[in-house]
C-alpha positions, 0 to 999 in steps of 0.5 A, spaced: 533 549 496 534 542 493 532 543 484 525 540 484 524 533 483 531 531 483 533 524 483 531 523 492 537 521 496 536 520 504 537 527 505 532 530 501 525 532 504 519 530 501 515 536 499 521 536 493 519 529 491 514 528 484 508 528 487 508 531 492 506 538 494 505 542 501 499 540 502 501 532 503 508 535 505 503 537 511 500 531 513 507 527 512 510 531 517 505 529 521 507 522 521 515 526 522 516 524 516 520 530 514 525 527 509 526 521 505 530 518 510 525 518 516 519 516 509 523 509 509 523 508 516 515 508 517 514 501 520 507 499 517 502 497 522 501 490 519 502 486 511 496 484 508 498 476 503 495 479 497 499 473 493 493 469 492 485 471 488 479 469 491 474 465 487 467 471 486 462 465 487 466 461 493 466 468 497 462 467 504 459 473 508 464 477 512 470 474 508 476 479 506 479 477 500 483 479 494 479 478 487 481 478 479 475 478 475 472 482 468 468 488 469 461 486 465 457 492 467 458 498 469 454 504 472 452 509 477 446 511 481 443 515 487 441 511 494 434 512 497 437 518 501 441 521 495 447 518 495 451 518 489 454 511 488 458 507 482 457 500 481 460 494 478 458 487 476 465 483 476 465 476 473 470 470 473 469 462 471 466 461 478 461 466 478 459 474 479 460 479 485 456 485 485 461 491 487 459 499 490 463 505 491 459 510 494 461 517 493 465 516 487 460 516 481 467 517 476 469 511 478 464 509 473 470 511 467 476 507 471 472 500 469 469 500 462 467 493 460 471 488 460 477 491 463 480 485 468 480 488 475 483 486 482 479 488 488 481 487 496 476 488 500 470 485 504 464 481 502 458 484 506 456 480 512 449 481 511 445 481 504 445 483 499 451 479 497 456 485 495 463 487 496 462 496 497 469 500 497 474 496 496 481 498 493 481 497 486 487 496 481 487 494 474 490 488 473 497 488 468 498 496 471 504 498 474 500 500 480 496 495 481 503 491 482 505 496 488 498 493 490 496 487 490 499 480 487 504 481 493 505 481 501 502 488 502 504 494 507 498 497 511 501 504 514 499 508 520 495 514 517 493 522 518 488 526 515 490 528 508 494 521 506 490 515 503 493 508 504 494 507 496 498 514 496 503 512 502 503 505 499 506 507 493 511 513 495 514 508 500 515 501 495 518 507 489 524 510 495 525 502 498 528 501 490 530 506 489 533 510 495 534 504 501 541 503 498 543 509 500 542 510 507 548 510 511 548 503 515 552 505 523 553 498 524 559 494 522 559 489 518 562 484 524 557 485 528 551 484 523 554 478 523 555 475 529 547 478 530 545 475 525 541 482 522 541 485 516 543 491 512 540 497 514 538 499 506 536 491 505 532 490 511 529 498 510 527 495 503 525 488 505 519 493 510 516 496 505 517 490 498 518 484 503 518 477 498 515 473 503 513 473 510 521 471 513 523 478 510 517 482 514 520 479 521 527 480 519 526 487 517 523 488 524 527 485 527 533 489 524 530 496 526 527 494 532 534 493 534 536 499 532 532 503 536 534 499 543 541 499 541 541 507 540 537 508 545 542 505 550 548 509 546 544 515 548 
């Protein structure tokens, strides 16, 4: 067996990387992820632009969007049918945003006063006017950069694994391990197809700069998978 926690290669299965334990090597597995280099191959069923943050007061029912705001109260309660529920009141220059996440009443130490927060989600289409279960990060955080302030990766998921989780894992082995991979294209014909390299193109799926990377990454794997095919 690999040594626990080792520096990842391709090769290494997942159930030894940091964080991860035989539970999610489980639900992994079932998404045939078996090892890193069938983790970065994972192609996300679509991005999201979190580059820009929305207003709080120009919001319009229904609308999807990524905000910035200060936390001005915090607190929990329990709705009319019990259910527990932590609750925000998030703020910028251009108004407030009432914020709710039911069944997750510990949330209420994530937010204490005035920590500044970057939430995606969905305003309500129906009053009251709230913003309930958006994915949250607090802003200047390591995390909250996997998360927000960039074309986000939506993945295909199963039970056990959470959008946030496989998020991270795939932007930390895109930088750290995509380089690795072995590339069975030769150069030449990269070239004369205009395709990118299999670690760029792997690292460009998962951390794309902009919209031109998602496509050329796609286009790359896609590729890939008909030429191996033919071969076969």
């Amino acid at each position: 067996p690999a040594p626990a926690f080792a520096e990842p290669t391709p090769q290494t299965a997942v159930r030894f990387l940091k964080g991860i334990g035989p539970a999610r090597a489980t639900s992994l597995e079932r998404l045939g992820i078996r090892n890193v280099a069938d983790a970065l191959l994972l192609m996300p069923r679509r991005y999201e632009d979190r580059r820009g943050f929305a207003l709080l007061g120009r919001l319009r029912p229904g609308q999807s969007a990524s905000v910035l705001g200060r936390v001005r109260s915090v607190g929990t309660g329990r709705t009319r049918r019990g259910i527990p529920y932590c609750e925000i009141l998030l703020e910028d220059a251009s108004g407030t945003l009432p914020v709710r996440w039911y069944r997750q009443p510990y949330l209420a130490r994530t937010f204490p006063r005035g920590t500044r927060v970057i939430l995606t989600g969905r305003l309500s289409p129906c009053p009251p006017r709230q913003m309930v279960n958006p994915e949250y990060e607090i802003d200047d955080s390591d995390e909250g950069r996997c998360h927000s302030g960039r074309i986000v990766p939506v993945y295909p998921l199963t039970a056990g694994l959470g959008q946030r989780f496989l998020r991270r894992l795939l932007f930390d082995l895109a930088h750290a391990v995509a380089h690795h991979l072995a590339d069975p294209l030769p150069a030449p014909l990269r070239e004369a197809l205009g395709l990118l390299p299999l670690g760029a193109a792997v690292r460009a799926l998962h951390a794309p700069a902009d919209e031109g990377e998602t496509v050329s990454a796609r286009r790359r794997l896609v590729f890939d998978e008909f030429f191996l095919f033919n071969l076969v």
